[in-house]
C-alpha positions as CSV (number, residue, x, y, z in Angstrom):
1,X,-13.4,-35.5,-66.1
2,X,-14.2,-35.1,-62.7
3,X,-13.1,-37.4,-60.1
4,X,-15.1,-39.7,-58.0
5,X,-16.1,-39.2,-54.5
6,X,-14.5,-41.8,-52.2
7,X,-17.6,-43.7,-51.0
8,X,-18.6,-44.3,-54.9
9,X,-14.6,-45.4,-55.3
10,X,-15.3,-47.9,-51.9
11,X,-18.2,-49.2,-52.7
12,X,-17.6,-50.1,-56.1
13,X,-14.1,-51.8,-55.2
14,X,-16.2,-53.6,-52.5
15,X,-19.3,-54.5,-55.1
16,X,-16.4,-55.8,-56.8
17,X,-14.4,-58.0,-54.2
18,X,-17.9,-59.4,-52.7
19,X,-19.0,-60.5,-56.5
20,X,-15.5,-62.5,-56.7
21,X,-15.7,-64.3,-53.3
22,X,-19.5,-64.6,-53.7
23,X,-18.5,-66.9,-57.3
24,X,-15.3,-69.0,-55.7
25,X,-17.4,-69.7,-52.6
26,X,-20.3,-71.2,-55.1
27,X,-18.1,-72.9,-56.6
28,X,-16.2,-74.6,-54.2
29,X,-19.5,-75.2,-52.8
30,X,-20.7,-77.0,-55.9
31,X,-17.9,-78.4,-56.8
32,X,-17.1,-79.7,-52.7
33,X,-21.0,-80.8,-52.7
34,X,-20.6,-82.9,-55.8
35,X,-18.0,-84.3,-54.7
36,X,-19.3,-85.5,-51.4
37,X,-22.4,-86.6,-52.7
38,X,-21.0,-88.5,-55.6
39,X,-18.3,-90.1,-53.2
40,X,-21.7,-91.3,-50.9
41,X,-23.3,-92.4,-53.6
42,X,-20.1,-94.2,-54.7
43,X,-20.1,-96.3,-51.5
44,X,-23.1,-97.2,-51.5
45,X,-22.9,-98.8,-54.9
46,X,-19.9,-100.8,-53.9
47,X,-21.8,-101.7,-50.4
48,X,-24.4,-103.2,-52.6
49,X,-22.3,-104.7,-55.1
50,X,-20.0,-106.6,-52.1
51,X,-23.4,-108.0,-50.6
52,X,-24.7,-108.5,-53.9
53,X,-21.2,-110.3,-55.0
54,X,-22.0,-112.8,-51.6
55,X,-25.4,-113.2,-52.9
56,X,-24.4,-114.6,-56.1
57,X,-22.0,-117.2,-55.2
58,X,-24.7,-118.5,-52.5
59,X,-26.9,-119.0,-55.3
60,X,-24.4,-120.5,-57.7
61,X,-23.4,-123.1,-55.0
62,X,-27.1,-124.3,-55.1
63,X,-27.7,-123.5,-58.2
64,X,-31.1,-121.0,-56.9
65,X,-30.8,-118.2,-59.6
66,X,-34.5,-117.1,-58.9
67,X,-33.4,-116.0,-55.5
68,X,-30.8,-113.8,-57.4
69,X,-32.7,-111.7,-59.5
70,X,-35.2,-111.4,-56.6
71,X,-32.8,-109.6,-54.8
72,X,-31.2,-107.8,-58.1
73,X,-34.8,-107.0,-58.9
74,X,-35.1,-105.6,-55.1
75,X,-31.8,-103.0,-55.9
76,X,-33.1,-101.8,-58.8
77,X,-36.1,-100.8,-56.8
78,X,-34.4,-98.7,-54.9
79,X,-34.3,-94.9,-57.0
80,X,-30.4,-94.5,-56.7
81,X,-29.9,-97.4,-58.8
82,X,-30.4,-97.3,-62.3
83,X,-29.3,-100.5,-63.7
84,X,-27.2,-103.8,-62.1
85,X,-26.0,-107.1,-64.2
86,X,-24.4,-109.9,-62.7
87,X,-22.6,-112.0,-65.4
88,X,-20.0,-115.0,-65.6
89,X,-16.1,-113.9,-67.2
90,X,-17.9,-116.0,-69.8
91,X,-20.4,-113.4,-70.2
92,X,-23.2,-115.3,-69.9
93,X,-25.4,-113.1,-68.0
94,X,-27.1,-114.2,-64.3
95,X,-29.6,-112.1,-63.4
96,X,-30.1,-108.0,-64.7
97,X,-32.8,-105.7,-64.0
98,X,-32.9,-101.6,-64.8
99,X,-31.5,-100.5,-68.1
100,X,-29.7,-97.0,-67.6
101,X,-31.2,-93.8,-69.3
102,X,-29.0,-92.4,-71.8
103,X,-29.5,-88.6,-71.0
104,X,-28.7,-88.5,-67.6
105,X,-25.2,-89.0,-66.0
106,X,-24.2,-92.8,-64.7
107,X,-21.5,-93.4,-61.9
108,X,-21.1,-97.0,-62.6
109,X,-19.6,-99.8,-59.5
110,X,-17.9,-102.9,-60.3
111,X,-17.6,-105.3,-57.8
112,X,-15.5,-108.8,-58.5
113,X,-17.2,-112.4,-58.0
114,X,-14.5,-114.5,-57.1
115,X,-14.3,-118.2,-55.3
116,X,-10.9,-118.5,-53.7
117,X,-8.8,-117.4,-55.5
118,X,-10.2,-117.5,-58.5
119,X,-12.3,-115.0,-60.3
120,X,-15.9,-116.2,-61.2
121,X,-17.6,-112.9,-62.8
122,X,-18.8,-109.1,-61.6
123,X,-21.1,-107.5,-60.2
124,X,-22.2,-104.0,-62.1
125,X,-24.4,-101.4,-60.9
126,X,-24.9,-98.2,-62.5
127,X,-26.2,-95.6,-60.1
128,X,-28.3,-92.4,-61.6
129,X,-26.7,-89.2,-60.3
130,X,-29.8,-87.0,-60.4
131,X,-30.2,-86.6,-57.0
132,X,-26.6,-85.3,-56.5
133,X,-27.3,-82.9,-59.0
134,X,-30.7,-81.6,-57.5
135,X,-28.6,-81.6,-54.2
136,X,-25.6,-79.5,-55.7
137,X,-28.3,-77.4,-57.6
138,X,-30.5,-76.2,-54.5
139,X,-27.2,-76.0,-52.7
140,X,-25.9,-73.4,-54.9
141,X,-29.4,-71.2,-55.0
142,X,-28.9,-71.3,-51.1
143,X,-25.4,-70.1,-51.1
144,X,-26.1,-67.2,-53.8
145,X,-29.4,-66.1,-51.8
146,X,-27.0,-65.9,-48.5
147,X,-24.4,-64.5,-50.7
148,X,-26.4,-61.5,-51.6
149,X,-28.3,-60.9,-48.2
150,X,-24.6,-61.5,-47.0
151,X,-23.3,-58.8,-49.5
152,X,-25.9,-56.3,-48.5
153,X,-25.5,-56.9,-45.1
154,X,-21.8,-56.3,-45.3
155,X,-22.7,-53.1,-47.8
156,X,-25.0,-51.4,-45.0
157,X,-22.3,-52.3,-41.7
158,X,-19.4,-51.0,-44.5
159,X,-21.2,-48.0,-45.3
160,X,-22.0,-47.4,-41.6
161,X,-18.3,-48.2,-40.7
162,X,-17.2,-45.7,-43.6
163,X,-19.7,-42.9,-42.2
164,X,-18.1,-43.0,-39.2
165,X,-14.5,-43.5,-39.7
166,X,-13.9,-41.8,-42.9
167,X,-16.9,-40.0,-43.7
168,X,-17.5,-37.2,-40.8
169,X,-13.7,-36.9,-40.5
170,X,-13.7,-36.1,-43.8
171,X,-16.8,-33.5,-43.9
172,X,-14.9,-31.9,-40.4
173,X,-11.8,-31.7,-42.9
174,X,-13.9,-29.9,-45.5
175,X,-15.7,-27.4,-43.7
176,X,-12.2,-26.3,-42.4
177,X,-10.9,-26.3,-45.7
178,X,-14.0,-24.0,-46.6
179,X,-13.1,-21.8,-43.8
180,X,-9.5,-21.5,-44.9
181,X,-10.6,-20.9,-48.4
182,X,-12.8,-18.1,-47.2
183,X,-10.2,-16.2,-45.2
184,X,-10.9,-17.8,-41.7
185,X,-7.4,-18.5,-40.9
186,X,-8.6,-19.7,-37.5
187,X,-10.3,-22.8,-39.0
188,X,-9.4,-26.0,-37.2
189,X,-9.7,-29.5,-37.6
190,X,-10.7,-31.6,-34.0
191,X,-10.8,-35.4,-35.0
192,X,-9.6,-37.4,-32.3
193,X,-9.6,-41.4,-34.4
194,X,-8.9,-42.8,-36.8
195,X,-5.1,-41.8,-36.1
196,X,-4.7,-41.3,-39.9
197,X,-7.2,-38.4,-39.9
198,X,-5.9,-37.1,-36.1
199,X,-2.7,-37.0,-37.8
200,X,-3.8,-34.7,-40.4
201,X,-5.9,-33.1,-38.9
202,X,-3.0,-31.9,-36.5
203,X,-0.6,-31.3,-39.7
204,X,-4.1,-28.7,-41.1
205,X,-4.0,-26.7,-37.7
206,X,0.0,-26.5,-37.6
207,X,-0.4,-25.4,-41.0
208,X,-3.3,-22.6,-40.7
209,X,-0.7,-21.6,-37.3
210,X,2.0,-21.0,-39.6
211,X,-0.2,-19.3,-42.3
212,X,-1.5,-16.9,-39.2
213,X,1.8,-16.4,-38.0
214,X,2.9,-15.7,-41.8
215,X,0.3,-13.3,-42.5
216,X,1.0,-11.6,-39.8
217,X,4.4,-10.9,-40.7
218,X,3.9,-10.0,-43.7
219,X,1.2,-7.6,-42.7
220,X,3.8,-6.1,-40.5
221,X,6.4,-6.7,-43.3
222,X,3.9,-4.5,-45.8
223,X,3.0,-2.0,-43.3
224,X,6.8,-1.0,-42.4
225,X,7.3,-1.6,-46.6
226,X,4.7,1.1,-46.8
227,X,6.4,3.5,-44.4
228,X,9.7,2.9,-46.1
229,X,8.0,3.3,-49.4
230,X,6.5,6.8,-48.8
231,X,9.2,8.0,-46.4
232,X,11.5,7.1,-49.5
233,X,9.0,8.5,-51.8
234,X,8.7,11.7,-49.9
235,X,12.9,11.9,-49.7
236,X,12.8,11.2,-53.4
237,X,10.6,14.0,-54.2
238,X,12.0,16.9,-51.6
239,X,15.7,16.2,-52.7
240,X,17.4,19.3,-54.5
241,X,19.6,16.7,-56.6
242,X,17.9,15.5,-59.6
243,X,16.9,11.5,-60.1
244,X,15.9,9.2,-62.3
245,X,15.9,5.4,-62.8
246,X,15.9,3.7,-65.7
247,X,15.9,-0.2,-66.8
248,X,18.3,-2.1,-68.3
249,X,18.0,-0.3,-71.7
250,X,17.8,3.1,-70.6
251,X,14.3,3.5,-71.0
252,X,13.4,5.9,-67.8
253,X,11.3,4.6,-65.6
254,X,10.7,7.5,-62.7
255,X,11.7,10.8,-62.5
256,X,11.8,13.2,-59.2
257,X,10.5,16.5,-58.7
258,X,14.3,18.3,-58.9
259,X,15.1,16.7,-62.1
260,X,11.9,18.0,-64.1
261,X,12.9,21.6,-61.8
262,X,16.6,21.5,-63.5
263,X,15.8,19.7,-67.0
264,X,12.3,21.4,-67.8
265,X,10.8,17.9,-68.5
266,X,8.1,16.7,-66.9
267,X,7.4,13.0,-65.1
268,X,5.1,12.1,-68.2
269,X,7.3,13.4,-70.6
270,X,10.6,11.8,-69.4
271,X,9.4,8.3,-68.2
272,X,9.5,5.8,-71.0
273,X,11.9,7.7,-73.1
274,X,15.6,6.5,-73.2
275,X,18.0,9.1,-71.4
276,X,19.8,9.7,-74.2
277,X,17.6,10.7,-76.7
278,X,16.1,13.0,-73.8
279,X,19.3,14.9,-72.4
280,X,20.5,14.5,-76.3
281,X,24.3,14.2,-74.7
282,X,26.4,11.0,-73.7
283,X,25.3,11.6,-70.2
284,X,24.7,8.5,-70.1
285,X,28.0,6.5,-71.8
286,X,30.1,9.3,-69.7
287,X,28.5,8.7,-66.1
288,X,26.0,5.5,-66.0
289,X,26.5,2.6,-64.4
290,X,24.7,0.4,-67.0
291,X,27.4,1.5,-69.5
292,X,30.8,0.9,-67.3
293,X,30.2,-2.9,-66.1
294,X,28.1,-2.1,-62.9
295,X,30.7,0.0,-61.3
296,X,29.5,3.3,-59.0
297,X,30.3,5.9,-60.3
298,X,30.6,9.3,-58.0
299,X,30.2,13.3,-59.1
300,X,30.9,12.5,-62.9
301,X,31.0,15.5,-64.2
302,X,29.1,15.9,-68.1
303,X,26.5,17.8,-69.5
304,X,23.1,17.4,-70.8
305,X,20.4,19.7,-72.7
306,X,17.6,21.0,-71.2
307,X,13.9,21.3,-72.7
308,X,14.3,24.6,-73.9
309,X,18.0,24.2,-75.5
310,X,20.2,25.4,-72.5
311,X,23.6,23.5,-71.8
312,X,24.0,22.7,-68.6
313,X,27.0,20.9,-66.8
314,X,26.1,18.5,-64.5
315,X,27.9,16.3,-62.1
316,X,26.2,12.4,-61.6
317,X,26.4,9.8,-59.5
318,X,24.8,6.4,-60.4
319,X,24.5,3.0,-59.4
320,X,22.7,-0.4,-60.9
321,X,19.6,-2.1,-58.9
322,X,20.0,-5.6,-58.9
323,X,17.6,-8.0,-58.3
324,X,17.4,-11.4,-55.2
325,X,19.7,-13.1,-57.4
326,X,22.3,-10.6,-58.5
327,X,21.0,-9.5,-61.6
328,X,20.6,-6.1,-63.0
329,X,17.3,-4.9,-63.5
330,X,17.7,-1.2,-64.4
331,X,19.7,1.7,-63.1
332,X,19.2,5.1,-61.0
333,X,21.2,8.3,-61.4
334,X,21.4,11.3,-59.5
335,X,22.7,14.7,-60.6
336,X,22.9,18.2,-59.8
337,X,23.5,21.6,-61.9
338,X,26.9,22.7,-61.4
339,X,27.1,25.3,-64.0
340,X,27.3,28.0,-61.9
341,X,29.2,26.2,-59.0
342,X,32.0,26.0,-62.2
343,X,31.7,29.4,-63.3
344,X,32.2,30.4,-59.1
345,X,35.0,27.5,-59.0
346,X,37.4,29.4,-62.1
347,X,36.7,32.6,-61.1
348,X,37.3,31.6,-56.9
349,X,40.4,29.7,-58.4
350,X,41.4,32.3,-60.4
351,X,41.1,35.4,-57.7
352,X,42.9,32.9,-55.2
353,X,46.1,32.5,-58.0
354,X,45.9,36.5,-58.5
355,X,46.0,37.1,-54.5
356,X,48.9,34.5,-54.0
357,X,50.7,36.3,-56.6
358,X,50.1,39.9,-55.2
359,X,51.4,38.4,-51.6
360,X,54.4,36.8,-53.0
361,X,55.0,39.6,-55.3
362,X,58.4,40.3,-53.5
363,X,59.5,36.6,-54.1
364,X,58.4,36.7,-57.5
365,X,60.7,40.5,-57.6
366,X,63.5,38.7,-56.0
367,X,63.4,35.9,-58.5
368,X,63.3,38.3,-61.2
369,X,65.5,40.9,-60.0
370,X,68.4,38.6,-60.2
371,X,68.8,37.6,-63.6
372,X,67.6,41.6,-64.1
373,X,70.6,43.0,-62.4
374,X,73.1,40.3,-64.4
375,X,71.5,41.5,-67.6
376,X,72.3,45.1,-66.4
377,X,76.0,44.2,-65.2
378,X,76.8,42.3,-68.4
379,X,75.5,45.1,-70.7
380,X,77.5,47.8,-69.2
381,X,80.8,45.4,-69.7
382,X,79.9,45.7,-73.1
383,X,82.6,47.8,-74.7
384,X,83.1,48.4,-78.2
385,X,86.4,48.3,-77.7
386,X,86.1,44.8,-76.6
387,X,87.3,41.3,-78.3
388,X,84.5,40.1,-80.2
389,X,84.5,36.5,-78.1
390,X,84.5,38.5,-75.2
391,X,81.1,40.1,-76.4
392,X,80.0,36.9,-77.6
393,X,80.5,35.4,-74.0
394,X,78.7,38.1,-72.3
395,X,75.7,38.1,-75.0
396,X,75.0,34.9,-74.4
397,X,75.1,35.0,-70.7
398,X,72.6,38.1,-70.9
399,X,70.4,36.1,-73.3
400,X,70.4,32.6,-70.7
401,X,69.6,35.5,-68.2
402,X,66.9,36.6,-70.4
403,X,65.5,33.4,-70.7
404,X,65.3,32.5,-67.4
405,X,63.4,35.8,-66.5
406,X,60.7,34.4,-69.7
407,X,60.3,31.3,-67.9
408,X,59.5,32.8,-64.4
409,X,57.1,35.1,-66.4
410,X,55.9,32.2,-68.7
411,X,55.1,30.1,-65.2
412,X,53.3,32.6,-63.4
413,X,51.0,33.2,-66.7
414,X,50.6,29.1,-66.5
415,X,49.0,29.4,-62.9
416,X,47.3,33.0,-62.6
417,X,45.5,32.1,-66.3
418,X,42.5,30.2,-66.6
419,X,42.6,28.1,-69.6
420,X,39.5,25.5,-70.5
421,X,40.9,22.1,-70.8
422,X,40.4,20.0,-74.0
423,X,40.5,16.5,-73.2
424,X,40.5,13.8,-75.8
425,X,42.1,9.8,-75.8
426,X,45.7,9.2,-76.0
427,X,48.5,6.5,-75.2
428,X,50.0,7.3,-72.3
429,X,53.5,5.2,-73.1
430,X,54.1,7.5,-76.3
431,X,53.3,10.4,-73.9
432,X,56.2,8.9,-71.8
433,X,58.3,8.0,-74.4
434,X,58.1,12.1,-76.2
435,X,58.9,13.4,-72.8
436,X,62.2,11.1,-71.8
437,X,63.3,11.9,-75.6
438,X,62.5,15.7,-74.8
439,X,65.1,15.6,-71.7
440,X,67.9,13.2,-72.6
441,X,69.7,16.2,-72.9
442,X,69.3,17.5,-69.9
443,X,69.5,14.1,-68.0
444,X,72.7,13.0,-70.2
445,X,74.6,16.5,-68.8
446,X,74.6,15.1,-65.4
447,X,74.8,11.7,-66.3
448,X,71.5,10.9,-64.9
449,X,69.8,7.4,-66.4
450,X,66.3,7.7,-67.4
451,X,64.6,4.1,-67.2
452,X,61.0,3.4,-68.9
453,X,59.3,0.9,-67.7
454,X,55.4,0.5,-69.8
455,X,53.6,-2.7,-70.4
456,X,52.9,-4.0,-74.1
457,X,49.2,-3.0,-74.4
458,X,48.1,0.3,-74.7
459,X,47.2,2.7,-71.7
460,X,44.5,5.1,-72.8
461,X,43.8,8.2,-71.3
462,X,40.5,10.4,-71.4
463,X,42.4,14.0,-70.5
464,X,44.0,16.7,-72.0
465,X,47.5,15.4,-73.3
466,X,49.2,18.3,-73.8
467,X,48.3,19.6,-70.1
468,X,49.5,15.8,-68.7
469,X,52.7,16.2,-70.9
470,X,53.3,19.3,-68.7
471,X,53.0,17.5,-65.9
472,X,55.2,14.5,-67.3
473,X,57.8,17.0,-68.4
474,X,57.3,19.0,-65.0
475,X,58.3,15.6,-62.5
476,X,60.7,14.5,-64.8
477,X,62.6,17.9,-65.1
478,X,62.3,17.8,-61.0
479,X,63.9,13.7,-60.3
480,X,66.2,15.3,-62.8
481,X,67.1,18.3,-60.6
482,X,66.8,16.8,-57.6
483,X,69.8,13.9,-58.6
484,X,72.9,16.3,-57.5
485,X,75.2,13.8,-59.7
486,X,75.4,10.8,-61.2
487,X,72.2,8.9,-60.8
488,X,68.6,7.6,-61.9
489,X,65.2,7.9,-62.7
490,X,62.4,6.0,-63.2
491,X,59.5,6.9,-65.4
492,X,56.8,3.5,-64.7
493,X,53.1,3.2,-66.1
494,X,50.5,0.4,-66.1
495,X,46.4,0.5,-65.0
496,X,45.3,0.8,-61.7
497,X,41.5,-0.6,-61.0
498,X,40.0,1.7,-63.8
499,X,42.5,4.1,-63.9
500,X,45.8,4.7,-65.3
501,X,49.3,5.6,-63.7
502,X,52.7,6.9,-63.9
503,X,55.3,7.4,-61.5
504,X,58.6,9.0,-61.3
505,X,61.1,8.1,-59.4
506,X,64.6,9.3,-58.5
507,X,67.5,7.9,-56.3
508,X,67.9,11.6,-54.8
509,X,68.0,13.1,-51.6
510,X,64.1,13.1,-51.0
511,X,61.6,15.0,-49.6
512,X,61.6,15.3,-46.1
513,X,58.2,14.3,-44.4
514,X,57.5,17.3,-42.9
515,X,57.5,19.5,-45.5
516,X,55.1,16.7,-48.0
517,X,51.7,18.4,-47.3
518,X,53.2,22.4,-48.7
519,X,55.1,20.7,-51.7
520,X,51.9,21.4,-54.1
521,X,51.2,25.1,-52.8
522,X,52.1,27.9,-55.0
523,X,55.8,29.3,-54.6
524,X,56.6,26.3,-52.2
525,X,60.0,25.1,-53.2
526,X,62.8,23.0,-51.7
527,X,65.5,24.1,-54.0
528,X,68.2,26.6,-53.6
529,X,67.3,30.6,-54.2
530,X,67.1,31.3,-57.8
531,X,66.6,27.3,-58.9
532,X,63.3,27.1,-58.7
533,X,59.7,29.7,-58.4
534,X,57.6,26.5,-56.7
535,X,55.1,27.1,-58.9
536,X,55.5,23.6,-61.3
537,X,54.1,21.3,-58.8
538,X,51.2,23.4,-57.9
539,X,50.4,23.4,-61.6
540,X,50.7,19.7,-62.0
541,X,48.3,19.5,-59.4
542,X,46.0,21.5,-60.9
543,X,46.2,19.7,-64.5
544,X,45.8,16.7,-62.8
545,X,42.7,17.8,-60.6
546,X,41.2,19.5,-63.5
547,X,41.4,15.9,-65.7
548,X,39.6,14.2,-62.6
549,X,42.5,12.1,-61.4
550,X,44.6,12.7,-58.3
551,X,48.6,13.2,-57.7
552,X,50.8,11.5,-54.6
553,X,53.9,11.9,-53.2
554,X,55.8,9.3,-51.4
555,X,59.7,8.0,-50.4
556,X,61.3,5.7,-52.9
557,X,62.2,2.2,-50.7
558,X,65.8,3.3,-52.0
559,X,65.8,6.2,-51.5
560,X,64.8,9.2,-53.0
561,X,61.1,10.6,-53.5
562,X,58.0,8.9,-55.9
563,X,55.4,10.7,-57.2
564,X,52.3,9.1,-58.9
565,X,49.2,10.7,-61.1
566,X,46.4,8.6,-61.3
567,X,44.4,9.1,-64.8
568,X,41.0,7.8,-65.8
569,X,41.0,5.9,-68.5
570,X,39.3,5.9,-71.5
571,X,36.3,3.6,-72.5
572,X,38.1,2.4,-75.8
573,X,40.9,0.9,-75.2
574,X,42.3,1.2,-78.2
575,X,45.3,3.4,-79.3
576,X,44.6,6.4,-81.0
577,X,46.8,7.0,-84.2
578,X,49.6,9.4,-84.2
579,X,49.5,12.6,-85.9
């Protein structure tokens, strides 16, 4: 339904209000006439009666009741008068002329006869109220016709006033508003009275200032936008690393120029496909954001299939895009082929191991020669001759010799070969637990206590557990070695952020700060000639880079040294059975 205009809404309030005052002013007109005319008429009736009253007794003191109804017959005359009676309390009647109509209203007067004190009859006139009525009547047709030339009168000055006050303020208003509608953000209102219309009039132009001043920014806003968008647009497509975002499913959503280049996909083909059925890997449970609570994730290293069936190792980074509020509305991952960069890496790692071997080949000879040239001096002492304990003694100091020479062999074939890492979930505190077991004896001949310190849930580990129980067995041997007598160790894990840790800690000697940076470089050792080959912490370091976590050395508040390998841990938290 559609609304009415204001003048129709004003004029029909005001047809309204005039009708209502026009009808109480008739009748309190008529009803105010009536009255006065029926309260004139009223006294004249009792005028009449009072000399009409003095009449009477005249003419009953001498007894002239002709002269009576002269003058009763003279009232009557007179149009007002309907009817008059003069009577005794008796009711014998003394003079009456007029009889009143029974159709037409009667104000009827009664005026007392009395001599002295004493009442003698009355005097009663009945007056005709016709008059009053024509009175009241033409009255009220005056006082409609001025109502209505009144009315129209005050329509034609109202609709005047209204023009002028409400109306061309009002049409200012709507061209303006037409204006505004049409894209002329310069439209302005000028009305100088009533102050209701200046006043909004000077609210419209504040408001079209603001618009203009808003439109302008964001045209600047959308300009700059633009720039950023195509100077991102034209980083996006120029990088070498692949990229791709995808929503909060995984349904891709863009794809860059490098990754179709590495993958073999196209744009079209790739975007609204889910990653994983694409790459047909967990790429995306191993390195997106989406899948690991929001966190960044940095040069996670995985692998993914390419169009025409190639394997290819990757390393990605990837982040969530959130929204105003905080919310996550998709993802974007970048990632780079590193298949080659890995080959170069084993075989760069592997040449470097080979060339610190050739130049500490005299070390290595030195190490070996030893436990060589007590082998050779113990076999000679061999005589057949000789007590059988005696032979006994010596065969078993050629076999410890033997041994030793094995394990200097054995740990030079651990860091010269390169062995592919097989990583899989385990609990770190039965890890911890195997290895403490594994050297009691060793701790219990110098009377060293091993402490183990894990919390009661389980600490899972994505790595290769036989590679990190080298490493736990490697620091632990060490705090072992590096207690000269009675003593203790520590052996500590718990979580980290994301990660998972272990520490060991001895009450030893330490390591002196200046030699903390060379500890994890091949042959670097702190030990005594023939105690050690340095090459167990360099191969911790490399087990430990190779599973993605990191290794740290510190001093022990105590005393003694600390060293801590941080481990990623798995998704699933929970424990893997034991075999």
């Amino acid at each position: 339904m559609s609304a009415a205009p204001i003048r129709t809404i004003f004029f029909r309030r005001l047809n309204l209000l005039a009708l209502a005052a026009t009808l109480l002013f008739c009748l309190f007109l008529f009803v105010g006439a009536r009255l006065l005319l029926e309260g004139g008429l009223r006294d004249k009736g009792e005028s009449l009666g009072r000399v009409l009253a003095a009449v009477t007794l005249d003419a009953v003191m001498v007894h002239d009741y002709a002269t009576l109804e002269r003058y009763v017959r003279d009232i009557v005359a007179d149009p007002a008068v309907a009817a008059l009676t003069v009577q005794r309390h008796d009711g014998e009647i003394l003079a009456a002329a007029g009889s009143p109509p029974d159709d037409s209203e009667i104000l009827e007067v009664v005026e007392p006869v009395a001599i002295g004190d004493r009442g003698f009859g009355e005097v009663r006139i009945h007056l005709a109220t016709d008059r009053v009525r024509r009175i009241t009547a033409t009255l009220l047709l005056v006082a409609v016709a001025a109502g209505v030339i009144f009315h129209f009168l005050a329509v034609a000055l109202a609709n005047l006033a209204l023009s002028r006050a409400v109306g061309r303020p009002l049409a200012v208003m709507e061209a303006a508003i037409a204006r505004l509608r049409q894209g002329d953000f310069r439209a302005q209102v000028t009305v100088a009275e009533p102050l209701e219309f200046a006043t909004i009039g000077a609210a419209f132009n504040d408001m079209t200032a603001t618009i203009r001043d808003t439109i302008a920014t964001i045209d600047s806003q959308r300009a700059r936008l633009e720039v950023e968008q195509n100077k991102l647009a034209t980083i996006v497509d120029s990088m070498a690393d692949g990229l791709f975002v995808t929503d909060p499913r995984g349904t891709i959503t863009a794809f860059n120029r490098a990754a179709t280049a590495i993958t073999g996909y196209t744009e079209d083909e790739a975007i609204g496909r889910r990653c994983a059925d694409l790459f047909r890997t967990s790429l995306c449970a191993d390195a997106c954001a989406l899948y690991h609570a929001g966190h960044m994730i940095r040069n996670r290293e995985t692998t993914l299939y390419t169009k025409d069936g190639r394997l290819l190792q990757v390393a990605v980074s990837s982040a969530c895009i959130h929204d105003a509020n905080g919310g996550v509305v998709g993802g974007v991952q970048t990632f780079r082929d590193i298949t080659e960069d890995k080959r170069r890496q084993e075989l760069y790692c592997h040449t470097e191991k080979l060339a610190a071997i050739g130049q500490l080949a005299a070390g290595v000879a030195h190490e070996i020669n030893n436990p060589l040239s007590n082998i050779l001096g113990y076999a000679r002492a061999i005589k057949p001759e000789a007590d059988a304990a005696d032979i006994a003694r010596r065969v078993e100091i050629i076999v410890e010799q033997t041994r030793k020479c094995s394990r200097i062999v054995q740990g030079l074939l651990n860091f010269s070969r390169a062995s592919q890492a097989a990583p899989d979930r385990f609990d770190l505190r039965r890890l911890l637990a195997r290895t403490r077991d594994m050297l009691a004896y060793q701790a219990g001949k110098k009377q060293i206590a091993v402490h183990l310190a894990t919390p009661p849930q389980p600490l899972v580990v994505y790595a290769d557990g036989r590679k990190i129980e080298q490493v736990a067995v490697n620091l632990l041997l060490n705090a072992i070695q590096a207690v000269s007598g009675p003593g203790n160790v520590w052996l500590e894990a718990g979580r980290a952020g994301r990660a998972v840790y272990l520490t060991v800690a001895d009450d030893g000697p330490g390591i002196p700060e200046e030699v903390r940076p060379r500890i994890f470089d091949p042959f670097f050792t702190t030990k005594p000639v023939g105690e050690g080959t340095g090459l167990g912490l360099s191969i911790c370091a490399g087990i430990v880079a190779e599973a993605d976590g990191s290794i740290e050395v510190g001093e022990r508040p105590g005393g003694g040294a600390v060293f801590t390998v941080y481990l990623p841990a798995a998704a699933d938290t929970n424990p893997p059975e034991e075999p």
